[in-house]
DSSP file (Angstrom, degrees, kcal/mol; ACC not computed):
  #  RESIDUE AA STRUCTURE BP1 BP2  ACC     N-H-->O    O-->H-N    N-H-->O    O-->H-N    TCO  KAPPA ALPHA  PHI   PSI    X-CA   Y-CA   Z-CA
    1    1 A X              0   0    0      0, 0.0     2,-0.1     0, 0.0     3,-0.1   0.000 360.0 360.0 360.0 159.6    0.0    0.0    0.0
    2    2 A X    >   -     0   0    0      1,-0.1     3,-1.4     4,-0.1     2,-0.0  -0.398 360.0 -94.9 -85.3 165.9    1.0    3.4   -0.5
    3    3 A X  T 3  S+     0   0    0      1,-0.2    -1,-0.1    -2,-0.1     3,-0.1  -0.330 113.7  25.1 -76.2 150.8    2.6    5.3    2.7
    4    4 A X  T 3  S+     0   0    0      1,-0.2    -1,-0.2    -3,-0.1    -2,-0.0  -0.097 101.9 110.6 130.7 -77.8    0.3    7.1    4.4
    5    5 A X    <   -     0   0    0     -3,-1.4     2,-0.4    -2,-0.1    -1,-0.2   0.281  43.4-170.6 -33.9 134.9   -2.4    5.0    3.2
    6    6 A X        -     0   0    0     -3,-0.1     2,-0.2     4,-0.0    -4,-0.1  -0.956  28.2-120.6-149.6 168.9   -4.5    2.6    5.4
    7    7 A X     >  -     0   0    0     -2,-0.4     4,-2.2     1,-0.1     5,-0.1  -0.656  29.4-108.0-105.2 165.2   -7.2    0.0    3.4
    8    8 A X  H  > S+     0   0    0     32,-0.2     4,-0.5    -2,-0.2     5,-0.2   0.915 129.6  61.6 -57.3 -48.9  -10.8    0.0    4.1
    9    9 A X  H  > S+     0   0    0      2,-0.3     4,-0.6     1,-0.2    -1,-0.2   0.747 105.6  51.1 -53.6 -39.0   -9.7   -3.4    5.9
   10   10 A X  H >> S+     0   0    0      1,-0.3     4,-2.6     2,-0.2     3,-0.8   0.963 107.6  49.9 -21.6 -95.4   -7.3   -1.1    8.3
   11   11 A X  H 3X S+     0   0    0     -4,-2.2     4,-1.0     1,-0.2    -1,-0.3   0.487 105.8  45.4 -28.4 -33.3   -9.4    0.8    9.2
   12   12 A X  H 3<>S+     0   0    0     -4,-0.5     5,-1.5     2,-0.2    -1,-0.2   0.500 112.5  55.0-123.0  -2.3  -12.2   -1.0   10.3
   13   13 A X  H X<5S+     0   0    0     -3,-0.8     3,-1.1    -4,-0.6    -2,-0.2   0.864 108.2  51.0 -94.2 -46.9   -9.9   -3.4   12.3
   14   14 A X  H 3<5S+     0   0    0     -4,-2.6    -2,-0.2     1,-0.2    -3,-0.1   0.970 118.4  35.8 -24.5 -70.3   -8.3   -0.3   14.1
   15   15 A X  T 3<5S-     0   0    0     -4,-1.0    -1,-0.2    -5,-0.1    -3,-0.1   0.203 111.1-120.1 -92.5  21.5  -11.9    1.3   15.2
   16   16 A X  T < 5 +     0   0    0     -3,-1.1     2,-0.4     1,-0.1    -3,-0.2   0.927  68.6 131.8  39.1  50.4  -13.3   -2.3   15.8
   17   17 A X      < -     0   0    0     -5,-1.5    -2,-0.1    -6,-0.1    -1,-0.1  -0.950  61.9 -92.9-130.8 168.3  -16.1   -1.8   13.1
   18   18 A X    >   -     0   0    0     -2,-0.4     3,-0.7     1,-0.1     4,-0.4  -0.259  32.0-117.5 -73.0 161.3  -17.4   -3.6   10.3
   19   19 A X  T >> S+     0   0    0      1,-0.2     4,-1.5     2,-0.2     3,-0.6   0.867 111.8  55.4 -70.2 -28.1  -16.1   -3.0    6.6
   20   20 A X  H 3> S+     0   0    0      1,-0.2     4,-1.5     2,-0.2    -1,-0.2   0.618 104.1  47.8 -94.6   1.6  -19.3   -1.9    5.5
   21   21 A X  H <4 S+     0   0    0     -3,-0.7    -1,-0.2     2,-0.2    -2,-0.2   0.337 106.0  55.8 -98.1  16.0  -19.8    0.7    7.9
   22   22 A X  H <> S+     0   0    0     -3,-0.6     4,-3.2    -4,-0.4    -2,-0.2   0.808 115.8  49.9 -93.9 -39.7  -16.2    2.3    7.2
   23   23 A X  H >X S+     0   0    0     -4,-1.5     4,-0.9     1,-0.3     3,-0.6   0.975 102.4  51.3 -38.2 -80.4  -17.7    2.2    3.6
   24   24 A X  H 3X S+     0   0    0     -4,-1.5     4,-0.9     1,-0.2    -1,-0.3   0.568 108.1  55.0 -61.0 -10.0  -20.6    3.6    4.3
   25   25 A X  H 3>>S+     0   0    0      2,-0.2     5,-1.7     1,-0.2     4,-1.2   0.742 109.5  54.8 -80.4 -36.7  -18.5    6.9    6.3
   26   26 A X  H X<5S+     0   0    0     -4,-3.2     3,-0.7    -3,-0.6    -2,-0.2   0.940 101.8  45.4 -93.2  -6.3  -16.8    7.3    3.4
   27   27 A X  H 3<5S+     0   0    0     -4,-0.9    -1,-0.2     1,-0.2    -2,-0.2   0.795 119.4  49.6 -71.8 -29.4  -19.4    7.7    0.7
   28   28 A X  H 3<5S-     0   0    0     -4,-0.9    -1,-0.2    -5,-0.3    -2,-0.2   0.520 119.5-109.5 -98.9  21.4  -21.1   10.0    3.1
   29   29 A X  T <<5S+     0   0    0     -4,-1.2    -3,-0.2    -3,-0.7    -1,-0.1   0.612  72.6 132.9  97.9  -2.5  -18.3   11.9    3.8
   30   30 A X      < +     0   0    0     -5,-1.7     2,-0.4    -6,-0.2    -4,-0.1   0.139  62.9  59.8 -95.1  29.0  -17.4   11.1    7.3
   31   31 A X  S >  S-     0   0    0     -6,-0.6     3,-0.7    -5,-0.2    -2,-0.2  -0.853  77.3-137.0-174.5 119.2  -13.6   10.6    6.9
   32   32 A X  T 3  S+     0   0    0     -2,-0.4    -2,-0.1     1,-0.2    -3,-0.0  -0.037  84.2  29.4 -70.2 140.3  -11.5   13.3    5.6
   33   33 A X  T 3  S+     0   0    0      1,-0.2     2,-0.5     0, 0.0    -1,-0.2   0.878  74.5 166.3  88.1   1.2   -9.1   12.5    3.3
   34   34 A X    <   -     0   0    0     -3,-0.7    -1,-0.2    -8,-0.1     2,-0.2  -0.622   8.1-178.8 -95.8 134.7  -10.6    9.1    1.0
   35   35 A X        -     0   0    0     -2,-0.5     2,-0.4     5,-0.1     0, 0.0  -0.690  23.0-142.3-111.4 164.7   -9.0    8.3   -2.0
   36   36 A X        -     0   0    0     -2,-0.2     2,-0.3     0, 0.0     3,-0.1  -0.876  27.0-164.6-114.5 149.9  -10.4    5.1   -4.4
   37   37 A X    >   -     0   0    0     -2,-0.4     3,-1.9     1,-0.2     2,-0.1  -0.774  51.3 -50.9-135.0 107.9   -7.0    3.9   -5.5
   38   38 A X  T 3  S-     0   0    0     -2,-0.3    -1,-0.2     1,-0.2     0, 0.0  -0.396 125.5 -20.6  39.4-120.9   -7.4    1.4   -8.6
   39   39 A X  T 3         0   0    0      1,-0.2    -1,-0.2    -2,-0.1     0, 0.0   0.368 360.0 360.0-101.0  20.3  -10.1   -1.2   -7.5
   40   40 A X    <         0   0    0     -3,-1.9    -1,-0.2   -32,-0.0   -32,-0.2   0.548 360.0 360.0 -99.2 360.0   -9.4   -0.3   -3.7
C-alpha cells in the first residue's frame, strides 16, 4: 500500500467496526481525506 495510506480493511480493524460501515462513512463523507485507489 502506499505510505500514508491505510485499506478499508485497516481501518475498520483499528476502530473495531465492520467493513461496511467504514464504507458507508466514506461515501457520506465522514472521513477526511478518501482516495479510491485502482479497485481499492
Amino acid at each position: 500500500m502506499i505510505d500514508g495510506y491505510l485499506t478499508i480493511n485497516e481501518v475498520a480493524e483499528n476502530w473495531s467496526v465492520t467493513l461496511r460501515i467504514v464504507r458507508a462513512m466514506c461515501l457520506n463523507g465522514q472521513i477526511s481525506g478518501v482516495a479510491k485507489l485502482g479497485r481499492e
